[in-house]
C-alpha positions in Angstrom: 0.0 0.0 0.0 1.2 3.7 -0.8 1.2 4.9 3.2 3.3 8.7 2.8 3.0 8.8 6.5 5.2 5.7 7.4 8.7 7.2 6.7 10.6 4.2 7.8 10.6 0.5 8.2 8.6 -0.2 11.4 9.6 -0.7 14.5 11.9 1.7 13.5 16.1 2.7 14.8 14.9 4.9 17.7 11.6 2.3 18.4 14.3 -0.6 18.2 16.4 0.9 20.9 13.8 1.8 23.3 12.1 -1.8 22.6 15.4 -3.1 23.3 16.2 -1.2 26.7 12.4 -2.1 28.0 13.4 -5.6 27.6 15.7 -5.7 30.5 13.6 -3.5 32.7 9.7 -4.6 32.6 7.5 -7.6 33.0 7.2 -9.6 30.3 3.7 -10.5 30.8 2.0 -7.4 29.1 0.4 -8.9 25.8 1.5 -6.0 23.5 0.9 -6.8 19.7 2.9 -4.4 17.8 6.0 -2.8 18.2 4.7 0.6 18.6 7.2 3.2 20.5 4.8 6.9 20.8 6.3 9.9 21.0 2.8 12.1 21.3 -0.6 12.2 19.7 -3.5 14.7 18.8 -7.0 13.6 18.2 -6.9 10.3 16.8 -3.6 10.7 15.4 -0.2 9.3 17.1 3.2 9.4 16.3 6.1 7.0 17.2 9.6 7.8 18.2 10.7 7.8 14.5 8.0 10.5 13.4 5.5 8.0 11.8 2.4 8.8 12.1 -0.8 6.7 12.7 -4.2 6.4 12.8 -5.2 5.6 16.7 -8.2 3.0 16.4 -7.3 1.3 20.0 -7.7 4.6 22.2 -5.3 2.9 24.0 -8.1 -0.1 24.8 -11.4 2.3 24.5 -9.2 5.0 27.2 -9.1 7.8 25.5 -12.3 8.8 25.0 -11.9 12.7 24.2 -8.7 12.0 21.9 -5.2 12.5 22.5 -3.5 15.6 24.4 -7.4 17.4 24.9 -6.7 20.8 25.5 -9.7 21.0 27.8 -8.6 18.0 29.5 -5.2 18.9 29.4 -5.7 22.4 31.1 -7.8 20.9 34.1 -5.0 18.2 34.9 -2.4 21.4 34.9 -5.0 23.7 37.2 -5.3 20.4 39.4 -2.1 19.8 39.7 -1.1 23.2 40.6 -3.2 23.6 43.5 -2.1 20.2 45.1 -1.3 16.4 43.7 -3.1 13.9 46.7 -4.9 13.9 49.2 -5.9 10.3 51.0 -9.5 8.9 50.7 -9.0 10.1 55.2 -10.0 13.6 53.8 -12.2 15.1 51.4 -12.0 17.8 48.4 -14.1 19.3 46.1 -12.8 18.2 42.9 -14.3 14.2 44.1 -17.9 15.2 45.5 -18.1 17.3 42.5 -17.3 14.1 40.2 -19.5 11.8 43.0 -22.7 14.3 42.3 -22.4 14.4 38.6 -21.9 10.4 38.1 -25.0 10.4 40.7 -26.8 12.6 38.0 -26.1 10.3 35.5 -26.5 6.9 36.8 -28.8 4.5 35.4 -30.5 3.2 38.8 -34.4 3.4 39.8 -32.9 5.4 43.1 -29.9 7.8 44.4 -26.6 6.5 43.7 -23.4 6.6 45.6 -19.8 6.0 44.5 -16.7 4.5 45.0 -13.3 5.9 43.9 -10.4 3.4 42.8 -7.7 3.7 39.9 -8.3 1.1 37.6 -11.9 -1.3 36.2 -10.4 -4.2 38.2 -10.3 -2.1 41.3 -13.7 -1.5 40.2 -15.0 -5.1 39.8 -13.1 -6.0 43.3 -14.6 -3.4 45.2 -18.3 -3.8 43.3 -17.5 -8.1 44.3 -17.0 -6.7 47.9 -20.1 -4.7 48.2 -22.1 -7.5 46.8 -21.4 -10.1 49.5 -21.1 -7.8 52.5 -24.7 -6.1 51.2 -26.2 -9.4 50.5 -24.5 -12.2 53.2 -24.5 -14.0 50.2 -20.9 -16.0 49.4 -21.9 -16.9 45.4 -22.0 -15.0 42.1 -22.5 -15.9 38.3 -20.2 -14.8 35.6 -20.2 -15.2 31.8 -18.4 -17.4 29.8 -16.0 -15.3 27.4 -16.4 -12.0 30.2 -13.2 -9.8 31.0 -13.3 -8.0 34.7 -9.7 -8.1 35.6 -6.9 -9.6 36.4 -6.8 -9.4 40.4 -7.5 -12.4 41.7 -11.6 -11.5 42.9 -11.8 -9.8 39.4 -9.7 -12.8 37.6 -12.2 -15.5 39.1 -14.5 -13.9 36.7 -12.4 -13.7 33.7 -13.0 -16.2 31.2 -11.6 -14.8 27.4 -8.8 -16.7 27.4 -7.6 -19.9 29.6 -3.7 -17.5 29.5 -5.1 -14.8 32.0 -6.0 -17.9 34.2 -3.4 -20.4 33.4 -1.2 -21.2 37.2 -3.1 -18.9 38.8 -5.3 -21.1 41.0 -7.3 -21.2 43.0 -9.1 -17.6 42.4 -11.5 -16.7 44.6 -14.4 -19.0 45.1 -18.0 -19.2 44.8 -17.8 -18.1 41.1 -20.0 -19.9 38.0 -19.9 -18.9 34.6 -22.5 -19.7 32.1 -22.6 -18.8 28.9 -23.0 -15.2 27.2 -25.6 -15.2 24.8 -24.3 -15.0 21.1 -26.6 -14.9 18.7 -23.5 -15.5 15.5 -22.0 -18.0 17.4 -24.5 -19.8 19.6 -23.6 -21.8 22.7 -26.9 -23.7 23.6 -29.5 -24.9 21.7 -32.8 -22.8 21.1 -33.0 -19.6 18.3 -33.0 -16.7 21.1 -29.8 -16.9 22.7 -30.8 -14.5 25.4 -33.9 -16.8 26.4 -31.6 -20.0 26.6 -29.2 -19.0 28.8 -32.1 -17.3 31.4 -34.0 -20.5 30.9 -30.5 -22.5 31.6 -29.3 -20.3 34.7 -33.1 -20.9 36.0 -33.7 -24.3 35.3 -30.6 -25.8 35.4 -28.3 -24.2 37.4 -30.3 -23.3 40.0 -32.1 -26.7 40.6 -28.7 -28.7 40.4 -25.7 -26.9 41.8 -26.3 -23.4 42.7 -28.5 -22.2 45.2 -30.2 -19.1 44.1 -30.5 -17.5 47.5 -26.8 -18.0 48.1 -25.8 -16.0 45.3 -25.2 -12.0 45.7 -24.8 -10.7 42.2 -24.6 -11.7 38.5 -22.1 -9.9 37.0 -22.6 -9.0 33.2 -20.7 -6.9 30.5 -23.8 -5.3 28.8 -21.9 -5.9 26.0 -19.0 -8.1 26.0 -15.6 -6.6 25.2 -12.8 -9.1 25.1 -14.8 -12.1 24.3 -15.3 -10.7 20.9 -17.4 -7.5 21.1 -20.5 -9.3 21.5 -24.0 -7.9 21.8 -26.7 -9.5 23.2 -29.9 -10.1 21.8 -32.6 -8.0 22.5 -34.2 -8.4 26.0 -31.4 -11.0 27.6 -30.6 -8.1 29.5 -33.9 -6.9 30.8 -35.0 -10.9 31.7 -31.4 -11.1 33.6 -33.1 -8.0 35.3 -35.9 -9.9 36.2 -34.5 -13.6 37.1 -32.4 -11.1 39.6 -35.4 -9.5 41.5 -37.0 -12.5 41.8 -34.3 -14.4 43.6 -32.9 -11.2 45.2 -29.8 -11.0 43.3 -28.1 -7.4 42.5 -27.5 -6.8 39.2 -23.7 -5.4 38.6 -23.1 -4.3 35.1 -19.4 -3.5 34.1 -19.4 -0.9 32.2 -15.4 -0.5 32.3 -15.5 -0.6 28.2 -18.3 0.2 28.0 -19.3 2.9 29.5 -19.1 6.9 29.3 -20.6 7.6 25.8 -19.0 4.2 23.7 -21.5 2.9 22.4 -24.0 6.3 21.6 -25.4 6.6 25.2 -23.6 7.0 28.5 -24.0 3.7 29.5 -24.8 0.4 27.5 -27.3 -0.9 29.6 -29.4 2.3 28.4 -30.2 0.6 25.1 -32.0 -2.0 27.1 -33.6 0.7 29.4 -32.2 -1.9 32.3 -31.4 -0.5 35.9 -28.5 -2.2 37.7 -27.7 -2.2 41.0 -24.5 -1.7 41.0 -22.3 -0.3 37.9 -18.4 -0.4 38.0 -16.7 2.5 35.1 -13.3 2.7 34.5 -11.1 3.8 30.8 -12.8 5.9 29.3 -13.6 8.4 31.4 -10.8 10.6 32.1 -9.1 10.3 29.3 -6.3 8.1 29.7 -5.6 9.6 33.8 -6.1 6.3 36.0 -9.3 6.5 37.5 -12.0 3.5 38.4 -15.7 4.2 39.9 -17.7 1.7 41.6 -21.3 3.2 41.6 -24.6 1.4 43.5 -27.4 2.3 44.1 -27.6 4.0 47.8 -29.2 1.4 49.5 -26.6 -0.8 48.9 -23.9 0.8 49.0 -24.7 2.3 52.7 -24.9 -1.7 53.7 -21.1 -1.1 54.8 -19.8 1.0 57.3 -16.8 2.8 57.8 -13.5 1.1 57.5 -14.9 -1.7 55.5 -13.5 -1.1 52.2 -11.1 1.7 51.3 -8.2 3.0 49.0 -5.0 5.5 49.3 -5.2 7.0 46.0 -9.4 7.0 45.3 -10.7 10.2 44.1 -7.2 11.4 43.0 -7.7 15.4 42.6 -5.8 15.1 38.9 -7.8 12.6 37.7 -11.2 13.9 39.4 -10.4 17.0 37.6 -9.9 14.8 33.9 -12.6 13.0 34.5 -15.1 16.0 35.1 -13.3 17.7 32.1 -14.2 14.5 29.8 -17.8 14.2 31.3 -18.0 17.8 29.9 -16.9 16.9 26.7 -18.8 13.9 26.1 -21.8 15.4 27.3 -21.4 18.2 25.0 -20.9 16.2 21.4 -19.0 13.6 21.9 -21.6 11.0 22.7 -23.8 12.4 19.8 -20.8 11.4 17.1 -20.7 8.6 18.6 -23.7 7.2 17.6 -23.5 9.3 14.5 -20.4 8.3 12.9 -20.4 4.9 14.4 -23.4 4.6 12.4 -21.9 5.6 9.3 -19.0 3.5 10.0 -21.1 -0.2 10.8 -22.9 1.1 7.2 -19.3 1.2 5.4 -18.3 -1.7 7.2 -21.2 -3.6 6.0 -20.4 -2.7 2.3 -17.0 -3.9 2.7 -18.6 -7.0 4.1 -20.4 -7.5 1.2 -17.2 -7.4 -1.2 -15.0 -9.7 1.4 -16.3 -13.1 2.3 -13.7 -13.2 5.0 -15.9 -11.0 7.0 -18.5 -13.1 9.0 -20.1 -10.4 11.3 -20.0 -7.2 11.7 -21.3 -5.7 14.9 -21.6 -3.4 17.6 -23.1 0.3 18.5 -21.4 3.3 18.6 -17.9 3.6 18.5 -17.9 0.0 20.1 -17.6 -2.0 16.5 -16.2 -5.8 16.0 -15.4 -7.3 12.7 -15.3 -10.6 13.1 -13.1 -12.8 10.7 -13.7 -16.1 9.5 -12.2 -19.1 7.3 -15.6 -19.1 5.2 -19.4 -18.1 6.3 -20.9 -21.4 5.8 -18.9 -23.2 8.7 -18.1 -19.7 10.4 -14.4 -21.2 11.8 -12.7 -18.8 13.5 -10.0 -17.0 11.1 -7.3 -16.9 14.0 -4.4 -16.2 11.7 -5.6 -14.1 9.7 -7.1 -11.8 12.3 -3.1 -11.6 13.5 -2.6 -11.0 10.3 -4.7 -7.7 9.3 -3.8 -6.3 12.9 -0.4 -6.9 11.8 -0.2 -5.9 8.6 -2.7 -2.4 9.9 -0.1 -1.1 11.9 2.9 -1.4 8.9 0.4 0.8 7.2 -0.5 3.3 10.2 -3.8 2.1 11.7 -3.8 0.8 14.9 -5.6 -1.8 16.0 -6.6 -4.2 18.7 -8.0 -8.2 18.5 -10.5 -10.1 21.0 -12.2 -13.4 20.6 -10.3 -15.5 18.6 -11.2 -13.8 15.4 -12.4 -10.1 15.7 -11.1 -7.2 14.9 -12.3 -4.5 17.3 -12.9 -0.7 16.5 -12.6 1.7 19.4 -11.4 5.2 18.0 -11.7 8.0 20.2 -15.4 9.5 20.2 -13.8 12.7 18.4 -13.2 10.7 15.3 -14.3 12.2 11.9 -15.9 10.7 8.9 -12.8 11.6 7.2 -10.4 9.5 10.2 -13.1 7.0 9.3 -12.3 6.7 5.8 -9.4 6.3 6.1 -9.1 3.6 8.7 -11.5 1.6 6.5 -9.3 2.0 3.6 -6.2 0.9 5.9 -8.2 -1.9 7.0 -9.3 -2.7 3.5 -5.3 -3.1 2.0 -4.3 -4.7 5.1 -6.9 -7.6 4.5 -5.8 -7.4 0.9 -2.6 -7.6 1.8 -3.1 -10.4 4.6 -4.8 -12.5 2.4 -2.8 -12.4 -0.8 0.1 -13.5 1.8 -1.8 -16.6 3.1 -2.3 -17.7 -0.6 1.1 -17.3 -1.5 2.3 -19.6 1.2 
């Protein structure tokens, strides 16, 4: 492909020598894809070390919400920061009830809401896991086969896209069943509505044979499954899991760590369904890339435990309070609405370029929250593995970035700034890079 804006073989000589000195100094374990080195970024553009310049379709995992470097956002970390840095969860500030009352405004619970201040979704999940049992008395919980929560050991007992994040890590914490998520391109149980199956399964099965349904204290649920392939359930799975959960007196926590804060076209997924959790954990996107996790339930639940039963140094960090009320701003004002605009236009184009490539087997998603999902042919829908890591591959040697998840899907996740232009060209990137992938596979 003719890509002006790649000026040198990738990773490049100045990428290659910081790749090389992180090598001796950080964990393996952190499963990066492509050797990408950034120097800075603007919008939905990045640049590496070597002044190439790339199309940011990651948002560094759905993070940056508001696009690189905001100048809004950037301005209220440098006001935060020169007034003071931290002040421990012992103490209060204004910058964190401020952020409390306008999460409160927005949450999507049938009564007042109250929240929780960590630094990361898994911190989140754990504290959202805690709530649950203390509230409740209750020591079990459901989880989803093919659900991402974390990867603390409360948080990884959920966690169930791929057997590596578990692999020598047990035993997790207990009292933890999955079942599966409702797929309706790849279906796990027998029965046309997905959604209805697995209700009908978690009722009739599960809870006559092995899990007592007053012993359980929360079902947790992406409302639309991240990791596991970008899944979204069909309509009304999410609204009967509402109902199986007040009838047996189960909360209802729906992770909205990916999510959340204007993805998918509304503030929170669960929105499409019109569905009222009890408790809703937030995280990435919604101060712009500054490390900041929310746990949110409704009040009655969340004043179930008393002081000193859960608690943080760094919660309600003033810098990231202050990004995160600088993003809600943002979103708020516009940045939601192109969401479900452009995202609109872009499942549309993507659909078109279904049409003319049979390797595409689904394409789905809502908002800015878009999977591709690849596959060796649409009769037998196998999993394209290879080739997936292939176009991902080959995308970033022509200047889009992008992320997998499943074991076939491309995901889309541009910042919520991104312009039908930025579109346009990502699709044409992604485009050559199947081209490319695919002339390579039947060369070999």
């Amino acid at each position: 492909m003719n890509t002006p804006h790649i000026r040198t073989p990738l990773p490049g000589p100045a990428a290659q020598a910081l790749l090389a000195r992180d090598a001796a100094v950080t964990s393996p374990s952190y499963p990066r894809e492509n050797p990408f080195a950034m120097s800075h970024g603007r919008g939905c553009e990045v640049w590496d070390v070597d002044g190439n310049r790339f199309l940011d379709f990651a948002a560094g995992i759905a993070v940056c919400s508001t696009g690189h470097a905001h100048p809004d956002v950037v301005r209220a970390i440098q006001d935060a920061a020169a007034k003071f840095i931290h002040i421990s969860s012992d103490y209060w500030h204004e910058g964190q009830t401020r952020l409390g009352e306008r999460l409160a405004a927005l949450a999507p619970m049938r009564e007042p809401a109250m929240c929780f201040f960590g630094q990361s979704g898994t911190e989140a999940v754990e504290a959202a896991l805690k709530l649950a049992r203390y509230a409740t008395r209750r020591p079990r919980f459901i989880g989803f086969l093919g659900g991402f929560h974390g990867r603390t050991m409360g948080a990884l007992a959920f966690t169930s896209s791929k057997s590596t994040q578990q692999k020598r890590f047990a035993p997790t914490m207990p009292g933890v069943t999955h079942v599966p998520y409702p797929n309706p391109y790849r279906p796990l149980l027998a029965g046309g509505d997905q959604g209805r199956a697995v209700l009908d399964y978690v009722e009739e099965v599960l809870f006559r044979t092995s899990v007592p349904a007053d012993e359980v204290a929360a079902v947790l649920v992406e409302p639309m499954q991240g990791e596991g392939g970008y899944v979204v359930p069909p309509p009304g799975f999410l609204a009967g899991l509402r109902d199986l959960c007040d009838r047996h007196g189960i909360l209802l926590i729906c992770d909205e760590v990916q999510t959340g804060i204007g993805r998918t076209g509304r503030m929170f997924a669960c929105e499409h369904e019109g569905v009222q959790p009890d408790i809703v954990t937030m995280a990435k996107g919604i101060a712009s890339g500054m490390p900041i996790g929310v746990m949110m339930a409704r009040r009655g639940v969340m004043e179930a435990w008393p002081r000193g039963a859960h608690g943080n140094t760094y919660g309600g960090n003033p810098i990231c309070c202050a990004a995160a009320l600088a993003t809600l701003d943002l979103v708020e004002g516009g940045y939601m609405a192109n969401a479900a605009r452009v995202g609109g236009i872009f499942m549309d184009r993507l659909r078109d370029l279904q049409s003319r490539h049979p390797e595409i087997g689904d394409v789905r998603g809502r908002g800015l929250f878009i999977g591709v999902e690849l596959v060796e042919d649409r009769q037998s829908r196998a999993p394209a593995v290879e080739l997936c890591d292939a176009v991902v591959g080959r995308a970033f040697h022509n200047g889009l970035l992008l992320l997998s998840c499943g074991r076939s899907t491309v995901r889309f996740m541009p910042p919520l700034v991104v312009s039908e232009a930025e579109v346009d060209e990502a699709l044409a990137l992604f485009e050559g890079s199947l081209n490319e992938a695919r002339e390579a596979r039947g060369a070999r």
